[in-house]
N, C-alpha and C positions, 0 to 999 in steps of 0.2 A: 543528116545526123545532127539531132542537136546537142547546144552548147554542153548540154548537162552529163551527155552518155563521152563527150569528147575531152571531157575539162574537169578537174577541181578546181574549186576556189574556196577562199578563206578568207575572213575579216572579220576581227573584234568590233565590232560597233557600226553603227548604222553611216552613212556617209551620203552626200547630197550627189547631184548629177545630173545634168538635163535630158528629159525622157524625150522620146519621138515626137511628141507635141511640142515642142520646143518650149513646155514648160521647166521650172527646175522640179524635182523630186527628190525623196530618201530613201534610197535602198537598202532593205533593210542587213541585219549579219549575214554574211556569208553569201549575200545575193551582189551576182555580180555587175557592173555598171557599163550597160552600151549607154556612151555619151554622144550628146548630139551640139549642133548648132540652135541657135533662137529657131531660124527657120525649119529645123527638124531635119535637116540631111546631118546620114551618120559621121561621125567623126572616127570613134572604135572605141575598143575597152579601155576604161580608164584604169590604171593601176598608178598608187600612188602610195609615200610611205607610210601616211597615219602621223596622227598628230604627235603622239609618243612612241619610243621605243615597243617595237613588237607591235604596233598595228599596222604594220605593212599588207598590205594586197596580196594575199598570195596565189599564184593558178599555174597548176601542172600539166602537160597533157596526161591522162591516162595511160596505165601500162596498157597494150596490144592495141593502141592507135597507128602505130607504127607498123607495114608490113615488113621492113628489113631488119635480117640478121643482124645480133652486135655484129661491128667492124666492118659493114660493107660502106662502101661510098655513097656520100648524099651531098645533094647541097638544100641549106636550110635557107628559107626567102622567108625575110622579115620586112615589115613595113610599118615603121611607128612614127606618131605625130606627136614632139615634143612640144612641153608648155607656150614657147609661143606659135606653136601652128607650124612649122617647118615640118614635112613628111621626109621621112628618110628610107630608103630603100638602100638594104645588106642584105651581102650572098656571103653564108658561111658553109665553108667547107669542111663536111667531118664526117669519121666512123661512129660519132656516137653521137644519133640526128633526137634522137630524146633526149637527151643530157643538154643538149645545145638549143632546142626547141624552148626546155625549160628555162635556159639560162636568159634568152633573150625574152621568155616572158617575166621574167622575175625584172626586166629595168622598166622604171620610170615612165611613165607616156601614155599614149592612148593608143593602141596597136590596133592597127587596120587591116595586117592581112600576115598569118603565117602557115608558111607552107615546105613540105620536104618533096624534093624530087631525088629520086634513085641517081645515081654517078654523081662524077664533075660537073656540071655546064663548064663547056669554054668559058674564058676570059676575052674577048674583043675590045679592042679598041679602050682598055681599063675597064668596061661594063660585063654585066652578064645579063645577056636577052633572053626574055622567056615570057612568053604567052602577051607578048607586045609590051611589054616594062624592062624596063634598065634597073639593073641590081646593081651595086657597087660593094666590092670585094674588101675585104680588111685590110689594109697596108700589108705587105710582106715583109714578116720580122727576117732582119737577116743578124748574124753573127758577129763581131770585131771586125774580123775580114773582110766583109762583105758577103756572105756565100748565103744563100737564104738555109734559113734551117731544115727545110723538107731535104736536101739535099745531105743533110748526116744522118749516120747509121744511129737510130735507137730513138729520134724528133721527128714526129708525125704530124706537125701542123699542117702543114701544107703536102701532103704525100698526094702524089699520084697513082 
């Protein structure tokens, strides 16, 4: 599938990026930016906020990229490489894997790799393994008490 039938994207204004040749380039409105290294291996898409207010990057997945129901259980596997090069790999869990899909392409970075998998994955050892990568889960918000909040009636972050 490509990017085009899988993704919008949106950008006032043309913006630079280094193409497969590991030359730099300008892509031009609305066209989106795989960035590279000098030597031409991929880095990922660049999203960034624009020089002014409102030229931000924008890219959505498509409606009915998704095959699950609102509200069924997912875990969404993100993998972005911020401005100095650091790759971070997050496991978010949620019933609403479009919304959260979206949310984490809408930060900063050059995203390498996003993907939703039906259920939970476990949690091991603080990680989540899946297809030979270590995911690393969000802190778990807990309450005053201490109680995490999956655990009160009506707060769904963390539901099982």
């Amino acid at each position: 599938m490509s990017f085009a039938t899988t993704f919008t994207f949106a950008r006032p204004n043309a913006a630079p990026y280094r193409a497969a040749d590991g030359r730099m380039a300008i892509a031009a409105i609305d066209a989106p930016r795989l960035d590279h290294r000098p030597d031409g291996s991929p880095i990922g898409l660049l999203v960034e906020a624009g020089s002014e207010m409102g030229q931000h990057d924008a890219i959505r997945l498509r409606d009915g990229m998704i095959s699950l129901d609102g509200g069924e259980k997912a875990t969404v596997l993100h993998e972005v490489a911020g401005a100095d090069g650091a790759i971070v790999r997050r496991a978010h869990y949620t019933r609403a894997a479009q919304a959260t899909v979206n949310a984490c392409l809408a930060q900063l970075g050059r995203h390498r790799l996003i993907a939703v998998v039906p259920g939970f994955l476990p949690i091991r050892s603080s990680t989540v393994a899946y297809r030979g990568r270590r995911w690393t889960p969000p802190a778990i918000v807990t309450l005053a008490d201490g109680t995490p909040i999956s655990l009160r009636v009506g707060l769904q972050l963390l539901a099982s």
